[in-house]
C-alpha beads as a LAMMPS data file, in Angstrom:
LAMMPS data file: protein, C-alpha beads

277 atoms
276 bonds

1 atom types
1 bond types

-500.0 500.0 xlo xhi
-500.0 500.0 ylo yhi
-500.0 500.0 zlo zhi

Masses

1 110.0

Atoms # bond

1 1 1 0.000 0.000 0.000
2 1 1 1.157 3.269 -1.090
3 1 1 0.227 6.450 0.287
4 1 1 1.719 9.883 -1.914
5 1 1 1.014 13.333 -0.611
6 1 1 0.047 15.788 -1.926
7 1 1 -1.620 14.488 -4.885
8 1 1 -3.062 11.186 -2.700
9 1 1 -3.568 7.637 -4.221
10 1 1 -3.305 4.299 -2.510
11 1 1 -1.857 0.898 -4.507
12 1 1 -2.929 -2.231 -3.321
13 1 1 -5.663 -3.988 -5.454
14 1 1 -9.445 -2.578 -5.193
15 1 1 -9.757 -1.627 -1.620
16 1 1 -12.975 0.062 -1.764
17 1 1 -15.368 -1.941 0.193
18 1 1 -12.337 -1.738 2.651
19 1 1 -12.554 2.545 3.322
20 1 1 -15.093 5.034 4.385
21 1 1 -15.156 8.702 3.862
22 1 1 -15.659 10.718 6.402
23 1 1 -17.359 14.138 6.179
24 1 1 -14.520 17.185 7.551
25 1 1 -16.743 20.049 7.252
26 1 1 -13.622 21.899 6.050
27 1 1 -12.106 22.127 3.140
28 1 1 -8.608 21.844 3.783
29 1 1 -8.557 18.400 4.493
30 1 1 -9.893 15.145 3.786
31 1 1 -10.330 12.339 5.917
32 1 1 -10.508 8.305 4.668
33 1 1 -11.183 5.491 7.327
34 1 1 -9.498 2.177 6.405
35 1 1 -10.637 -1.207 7.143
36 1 1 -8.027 -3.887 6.879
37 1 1 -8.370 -7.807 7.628
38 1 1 -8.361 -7.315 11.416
39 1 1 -11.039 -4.660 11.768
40 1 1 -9.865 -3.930 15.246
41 1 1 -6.536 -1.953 13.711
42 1 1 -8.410 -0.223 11.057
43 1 1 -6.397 3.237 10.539
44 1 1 -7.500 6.871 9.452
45 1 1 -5.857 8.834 6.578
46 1 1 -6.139 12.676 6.610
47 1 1 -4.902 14.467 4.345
48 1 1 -4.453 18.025 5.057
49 1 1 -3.051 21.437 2.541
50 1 1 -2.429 24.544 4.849
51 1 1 -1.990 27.235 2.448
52 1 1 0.728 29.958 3.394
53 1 1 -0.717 32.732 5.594
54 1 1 -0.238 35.722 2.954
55 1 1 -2.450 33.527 0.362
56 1 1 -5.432 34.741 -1.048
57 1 1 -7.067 31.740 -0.201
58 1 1 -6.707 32.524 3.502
59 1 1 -7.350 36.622 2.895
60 1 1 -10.570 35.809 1.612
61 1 1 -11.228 33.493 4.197
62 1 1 -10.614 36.188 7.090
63 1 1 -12.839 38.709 5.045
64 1 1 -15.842 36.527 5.315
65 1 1 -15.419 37.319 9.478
66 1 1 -17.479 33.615 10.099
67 1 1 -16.980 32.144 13.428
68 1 1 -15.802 29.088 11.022
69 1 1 -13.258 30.810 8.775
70 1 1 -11.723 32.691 11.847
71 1 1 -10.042 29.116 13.047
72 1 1 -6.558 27.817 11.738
73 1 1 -6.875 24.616 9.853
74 1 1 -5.012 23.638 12.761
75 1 1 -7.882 24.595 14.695
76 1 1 -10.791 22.636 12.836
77 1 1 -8.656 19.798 12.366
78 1 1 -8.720 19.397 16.656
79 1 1 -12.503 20.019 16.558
80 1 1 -12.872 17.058 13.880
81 1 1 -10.273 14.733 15.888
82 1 1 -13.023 15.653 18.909
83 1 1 -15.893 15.165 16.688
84 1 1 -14.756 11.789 15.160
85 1 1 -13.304 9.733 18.187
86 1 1 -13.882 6.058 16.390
87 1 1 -11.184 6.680 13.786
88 1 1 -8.700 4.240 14.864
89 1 1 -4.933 4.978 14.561
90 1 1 -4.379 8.158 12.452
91 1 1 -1.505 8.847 9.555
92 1 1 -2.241 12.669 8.649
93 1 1 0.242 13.858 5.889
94 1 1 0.187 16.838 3.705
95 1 1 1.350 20.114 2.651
96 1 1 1.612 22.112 6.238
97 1 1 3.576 25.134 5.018
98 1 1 5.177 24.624 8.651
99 1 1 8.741 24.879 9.095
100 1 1 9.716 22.273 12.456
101 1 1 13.410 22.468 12.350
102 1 1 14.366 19.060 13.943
103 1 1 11.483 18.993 16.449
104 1 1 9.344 16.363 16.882
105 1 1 6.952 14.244 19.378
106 1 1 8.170 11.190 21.137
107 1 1 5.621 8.206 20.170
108 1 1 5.237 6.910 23.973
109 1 1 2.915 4.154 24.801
110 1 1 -0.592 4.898 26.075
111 1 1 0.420 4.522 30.041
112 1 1 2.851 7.001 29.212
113 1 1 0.648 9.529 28.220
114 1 1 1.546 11.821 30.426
115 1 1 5.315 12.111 29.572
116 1 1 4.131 12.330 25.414
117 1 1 6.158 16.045 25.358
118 1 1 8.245 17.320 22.043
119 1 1 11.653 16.374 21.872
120 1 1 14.589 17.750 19.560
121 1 1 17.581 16.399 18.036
122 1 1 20.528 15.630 18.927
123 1 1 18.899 15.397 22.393
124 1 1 16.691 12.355 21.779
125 1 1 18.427 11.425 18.404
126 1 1 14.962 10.499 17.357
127 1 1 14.751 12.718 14.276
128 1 1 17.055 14.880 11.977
129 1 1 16.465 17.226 8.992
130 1 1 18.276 19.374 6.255
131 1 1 16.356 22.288 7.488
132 1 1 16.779 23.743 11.083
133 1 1 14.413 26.663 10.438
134 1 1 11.629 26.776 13.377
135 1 1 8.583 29.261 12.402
136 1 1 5.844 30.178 14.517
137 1 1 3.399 27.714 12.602
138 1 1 6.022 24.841 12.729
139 1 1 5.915 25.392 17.152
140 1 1 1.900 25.280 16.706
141 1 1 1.994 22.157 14.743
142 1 1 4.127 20.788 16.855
143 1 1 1.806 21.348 19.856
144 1 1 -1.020 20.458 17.580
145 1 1 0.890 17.022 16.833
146 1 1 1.908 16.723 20.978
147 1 1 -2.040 17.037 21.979
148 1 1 -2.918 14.160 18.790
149 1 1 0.056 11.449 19.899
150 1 1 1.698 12.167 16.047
151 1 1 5.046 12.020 14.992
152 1 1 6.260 12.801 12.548
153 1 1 8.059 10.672 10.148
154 1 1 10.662 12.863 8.083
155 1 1 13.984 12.276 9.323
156 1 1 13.150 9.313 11.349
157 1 1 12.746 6.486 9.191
158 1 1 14.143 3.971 6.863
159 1 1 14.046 6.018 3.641
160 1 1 14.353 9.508 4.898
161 1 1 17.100 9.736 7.682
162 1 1 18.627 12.424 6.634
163 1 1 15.931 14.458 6.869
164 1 1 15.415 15.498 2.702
165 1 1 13.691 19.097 1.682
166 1 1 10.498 18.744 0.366
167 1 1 9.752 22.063 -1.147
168 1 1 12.182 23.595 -3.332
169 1 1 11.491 26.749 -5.092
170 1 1 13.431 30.225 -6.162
171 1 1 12.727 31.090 -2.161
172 1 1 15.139 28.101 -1.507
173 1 1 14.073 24.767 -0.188
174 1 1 12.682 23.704 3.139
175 1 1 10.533 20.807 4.643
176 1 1 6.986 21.741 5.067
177 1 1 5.255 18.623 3.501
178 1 1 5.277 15.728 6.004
179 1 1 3.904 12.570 6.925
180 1 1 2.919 11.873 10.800
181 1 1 1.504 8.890 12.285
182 1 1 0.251 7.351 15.867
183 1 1 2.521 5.050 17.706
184 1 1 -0.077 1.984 16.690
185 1 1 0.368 3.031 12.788
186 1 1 3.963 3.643 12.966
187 1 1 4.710 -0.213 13.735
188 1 1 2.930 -0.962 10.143
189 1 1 5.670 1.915 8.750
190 1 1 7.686 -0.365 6.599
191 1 1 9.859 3.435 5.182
192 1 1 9.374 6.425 3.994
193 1 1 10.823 8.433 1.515
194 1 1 11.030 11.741 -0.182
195 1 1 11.326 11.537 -4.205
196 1 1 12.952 13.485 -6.768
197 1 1 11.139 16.554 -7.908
198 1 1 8.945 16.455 -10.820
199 1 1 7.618 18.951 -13.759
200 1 1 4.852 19.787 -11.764
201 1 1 5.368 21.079 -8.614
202 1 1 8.124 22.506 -6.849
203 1 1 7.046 20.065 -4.040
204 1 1 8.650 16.813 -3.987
205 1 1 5.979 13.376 -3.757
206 1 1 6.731 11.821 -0.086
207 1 1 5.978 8.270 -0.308
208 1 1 4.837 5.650 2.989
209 1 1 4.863 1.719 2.854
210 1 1 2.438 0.205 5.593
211 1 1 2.246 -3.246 6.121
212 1 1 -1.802 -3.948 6.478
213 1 1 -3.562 -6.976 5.565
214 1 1 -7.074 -7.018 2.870
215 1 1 -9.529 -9.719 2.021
216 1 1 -9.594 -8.231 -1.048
217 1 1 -10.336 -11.036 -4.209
218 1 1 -7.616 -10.412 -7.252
219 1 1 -9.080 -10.136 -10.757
220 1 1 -7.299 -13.096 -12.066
221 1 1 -9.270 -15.544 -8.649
222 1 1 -12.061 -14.372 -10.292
223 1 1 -11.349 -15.197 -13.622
224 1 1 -10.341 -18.647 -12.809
225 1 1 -13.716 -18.948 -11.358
226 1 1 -15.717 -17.879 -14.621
227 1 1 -17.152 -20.831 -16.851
228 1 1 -16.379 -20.570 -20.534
229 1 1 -19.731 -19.788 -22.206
230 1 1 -21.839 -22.655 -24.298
231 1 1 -20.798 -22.992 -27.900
232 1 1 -23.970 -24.077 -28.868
233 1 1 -27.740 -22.664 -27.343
234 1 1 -31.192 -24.527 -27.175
235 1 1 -33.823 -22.102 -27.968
236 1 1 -37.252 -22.781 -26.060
237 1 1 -40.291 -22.193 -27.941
238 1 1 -41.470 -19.635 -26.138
239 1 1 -37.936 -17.656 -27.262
240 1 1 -39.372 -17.256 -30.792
241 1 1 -38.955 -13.669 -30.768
242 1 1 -35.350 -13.747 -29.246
243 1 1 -34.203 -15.655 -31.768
244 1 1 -35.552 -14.248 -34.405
245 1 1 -33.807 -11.191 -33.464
246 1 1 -30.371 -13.185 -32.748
247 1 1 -30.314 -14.372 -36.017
248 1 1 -31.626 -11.086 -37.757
249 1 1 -27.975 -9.763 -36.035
250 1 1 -26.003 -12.552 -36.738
251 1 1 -26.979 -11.716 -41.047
252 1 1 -26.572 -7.962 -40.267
253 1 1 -24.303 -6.871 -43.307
254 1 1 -22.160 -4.488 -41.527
255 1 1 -21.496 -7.222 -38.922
256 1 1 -19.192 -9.004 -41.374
257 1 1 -19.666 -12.025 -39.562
258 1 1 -17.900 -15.550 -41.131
259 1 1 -20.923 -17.637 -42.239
260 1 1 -18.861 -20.896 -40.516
261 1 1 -18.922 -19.238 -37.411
262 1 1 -22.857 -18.246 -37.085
263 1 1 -23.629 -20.865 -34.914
264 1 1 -20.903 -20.047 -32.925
265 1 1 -22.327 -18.725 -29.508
266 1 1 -19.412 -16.726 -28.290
267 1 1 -18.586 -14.680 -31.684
268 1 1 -22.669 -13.860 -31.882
269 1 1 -23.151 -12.263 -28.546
270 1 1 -21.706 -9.166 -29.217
271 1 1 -24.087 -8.379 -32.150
272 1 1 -26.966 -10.170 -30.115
273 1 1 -26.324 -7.189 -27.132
274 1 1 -26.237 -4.580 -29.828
275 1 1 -29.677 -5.222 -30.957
276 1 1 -31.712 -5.900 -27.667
277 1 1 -30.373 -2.510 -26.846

Bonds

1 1 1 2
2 1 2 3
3 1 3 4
4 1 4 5
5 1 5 6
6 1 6 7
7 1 7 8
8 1 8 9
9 1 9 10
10 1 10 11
11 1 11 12
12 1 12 13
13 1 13 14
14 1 14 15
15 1 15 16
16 1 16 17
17 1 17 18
18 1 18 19
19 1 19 20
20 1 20 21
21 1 21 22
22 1 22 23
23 1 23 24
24 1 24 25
25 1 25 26
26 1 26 27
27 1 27 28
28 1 28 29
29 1 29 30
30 1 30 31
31 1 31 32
32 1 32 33
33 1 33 34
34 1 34 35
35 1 35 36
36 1 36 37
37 1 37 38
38 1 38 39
39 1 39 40
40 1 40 41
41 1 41 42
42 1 42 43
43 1 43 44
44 1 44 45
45 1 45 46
46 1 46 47
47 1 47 48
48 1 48 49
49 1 49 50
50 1 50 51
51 1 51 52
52 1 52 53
53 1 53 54
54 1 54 55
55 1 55 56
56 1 56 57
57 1 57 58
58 1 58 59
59 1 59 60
60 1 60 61
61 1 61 62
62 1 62 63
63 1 63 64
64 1 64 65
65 1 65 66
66 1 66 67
67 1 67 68
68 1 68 69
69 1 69 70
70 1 70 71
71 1 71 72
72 1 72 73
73 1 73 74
74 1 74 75
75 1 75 76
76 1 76 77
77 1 77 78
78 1 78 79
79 1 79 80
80 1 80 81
81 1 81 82
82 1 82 83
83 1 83 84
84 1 84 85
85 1 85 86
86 1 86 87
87 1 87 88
88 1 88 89
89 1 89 90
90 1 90 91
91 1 91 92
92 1 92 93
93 1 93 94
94 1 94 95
95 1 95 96
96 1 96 97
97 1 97 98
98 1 98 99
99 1 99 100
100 1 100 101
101 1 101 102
102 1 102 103
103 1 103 104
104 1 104 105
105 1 105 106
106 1 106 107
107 1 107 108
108 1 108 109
109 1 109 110
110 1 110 111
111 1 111 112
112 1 112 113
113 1 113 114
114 1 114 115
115 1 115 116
116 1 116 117
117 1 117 118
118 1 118 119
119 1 119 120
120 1 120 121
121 1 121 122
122 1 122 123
123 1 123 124
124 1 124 125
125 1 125 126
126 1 126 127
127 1 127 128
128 1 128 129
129 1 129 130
130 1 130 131
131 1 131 132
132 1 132 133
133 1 133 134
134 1 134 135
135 1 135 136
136 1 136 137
137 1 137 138
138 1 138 139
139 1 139 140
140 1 140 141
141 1 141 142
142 1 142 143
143 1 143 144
144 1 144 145
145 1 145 146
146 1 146 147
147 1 147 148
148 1 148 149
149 1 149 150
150 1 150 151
151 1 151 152
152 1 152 153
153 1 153 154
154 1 154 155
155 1 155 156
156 1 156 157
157 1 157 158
158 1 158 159
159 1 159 160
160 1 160 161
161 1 161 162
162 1 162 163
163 1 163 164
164 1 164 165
165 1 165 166
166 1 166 167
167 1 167 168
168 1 168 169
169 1 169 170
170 1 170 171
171 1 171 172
172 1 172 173
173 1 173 174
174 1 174 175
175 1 175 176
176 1 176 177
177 1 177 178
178 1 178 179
179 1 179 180
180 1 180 181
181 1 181 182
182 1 182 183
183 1 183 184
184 1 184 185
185 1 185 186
186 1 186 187
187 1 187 188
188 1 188 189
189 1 189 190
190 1 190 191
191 1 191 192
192 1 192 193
193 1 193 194
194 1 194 195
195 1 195 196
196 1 196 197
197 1 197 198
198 1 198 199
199 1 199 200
200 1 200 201
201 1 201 202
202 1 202 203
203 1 203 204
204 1 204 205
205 1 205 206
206 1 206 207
207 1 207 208
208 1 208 209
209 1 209 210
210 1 210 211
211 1 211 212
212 1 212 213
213 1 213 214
214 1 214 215
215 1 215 216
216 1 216 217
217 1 217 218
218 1 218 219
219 1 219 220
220 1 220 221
221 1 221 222
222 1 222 223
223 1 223 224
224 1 224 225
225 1 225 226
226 1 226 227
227 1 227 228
228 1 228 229
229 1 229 230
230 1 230 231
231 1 231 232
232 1 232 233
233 1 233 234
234 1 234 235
235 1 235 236
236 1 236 237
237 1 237 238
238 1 238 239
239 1 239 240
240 1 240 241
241 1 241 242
242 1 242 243
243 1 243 244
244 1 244 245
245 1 245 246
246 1 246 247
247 1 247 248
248 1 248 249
249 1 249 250
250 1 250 251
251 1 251 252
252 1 252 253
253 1 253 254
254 1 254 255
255 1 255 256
256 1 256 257
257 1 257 258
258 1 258 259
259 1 259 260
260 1 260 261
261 1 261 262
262 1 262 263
263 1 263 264
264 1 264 265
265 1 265 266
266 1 266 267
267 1 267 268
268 1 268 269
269 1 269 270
270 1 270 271
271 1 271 272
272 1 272 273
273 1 273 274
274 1 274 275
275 1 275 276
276 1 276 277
């Protein structure tokens, strides 16, 4: 299973039956509940773009003076967490425009709770990157992250330990796309890495590899099921019409068909489809 931010898509076979949307209310982010095999570790996926203060995105936003638009996305992502307390373990990645330096939050066990406070490299060794700039919305994500039990992943795992920019632009580069996950999703965490820029953005794809089991059925189990159709077909009486119409399409004259193979059930039912429509 792949997960890419910011442009999200998931690889694993048709998962579908396996996920639920779930309604934000917001439209920064979106939020996707998965269920895997053992539905007791089924995992949340929200996937968040915080546009840059100075936006016009977010002036328009303050201009509409709604109790709603005056919170950070920041803000209305904590009331959804408190809104939506079945969601499982949570992975929320995405485009924070938040600058963290080599901060991050310990991922304690639950009893341990109390202790769950950020920590910094070298101190803790826990997480390093290639940019040490710390902005005033990288220390409120951080808190933001501290009060959700996230951590991030940049700089911390197999994949990424050196901590790669993420955003490069004529500005210079920085890390402000990340990946975070709870301390139950971040034993699936099989790596993480950031990729090589592309034509079209100046923000690189981060990629995460979970190990989670599906019941999902592959295409070619199904095939292997399918009987091969009849060559041949017994009309019942009462089918006079039907077949009067499936051999009216099997002597169509833009049909072309091979006058050896006309009682051949297979190369017919094409035609036969096109004239019940």
């Amino acid at each position: 299973k792949q997960w890419y931010q910011r442009r999200v898509a998931i690889t694993a076979g048709s998962l579908s039956k396996h996920t639920k949307n779930i309604k934000t209310e917001c439209p920064d982010f979106q939020a996707v509940t998965f269920f895997p095999y053992d539905s007791d570790r089924k995992f949340t996926i929200i996937n968040v773009y915080d546009s840059p203060e100075q936006s016009s995105y977010k002036a328009r936003r303050r201009s509409n003076k709604s109790e709603e638009d005056s919170l950070s996305t920041l803000d209305q992502l904590l009331e959804f967490r408190a809104n939506n307390t079945d969601l499982g373990d949570v992975m929320m990645v995405g485009d924070l425009n938040a600058r963290t330096g080599n901060l991050n939050i310990d991922p304690v066990i639950e009893e341990d709770l109390e202790h769950d406070i950020p920590t910094s490299h070298p101190g803790t060794s826990e997480r390093v990157s290639k940019d040490q700039v710390i902005n005033s919305r990288g220390s409120k994500l951080i808190d933001f992250l501290a009060c959700n039990r996230l951590s991030i992943m940049n700089g911390q795992t197999l994949g990424d330990i050196f901590g790669e920019y993420t955003s490069v632009n004529y500005n210079g580069a920085s890390v402000v796309d990340y990946m975070t996950a709870t301390p139950g999703l971040l034993e699936s965490v099989l790596s993480f890495e950031v990729l090589n820029l592309t034509k079209f953005s100046d923000h690189k794809p981060c990629i995460c590899k979970l190990n989670r089991s599906y019941s999902f059925t592959a295409a070619q189990v199904l095939l292997d099921e399918l009987e091969d159709a009849p060559k041949k077909f017994k009309w019942d009486n009462q089918d006079e019409g039907l077949k009067q119409r499936f051999l009216a399409a099997q002597n169509a004259p833009d049909l072309k068909m091979k006058k050896e193979k006309s009682t051949d059930c297979d190369s017919a039912l094409i035609p036969l489809l096109h004239s019940l429509a």
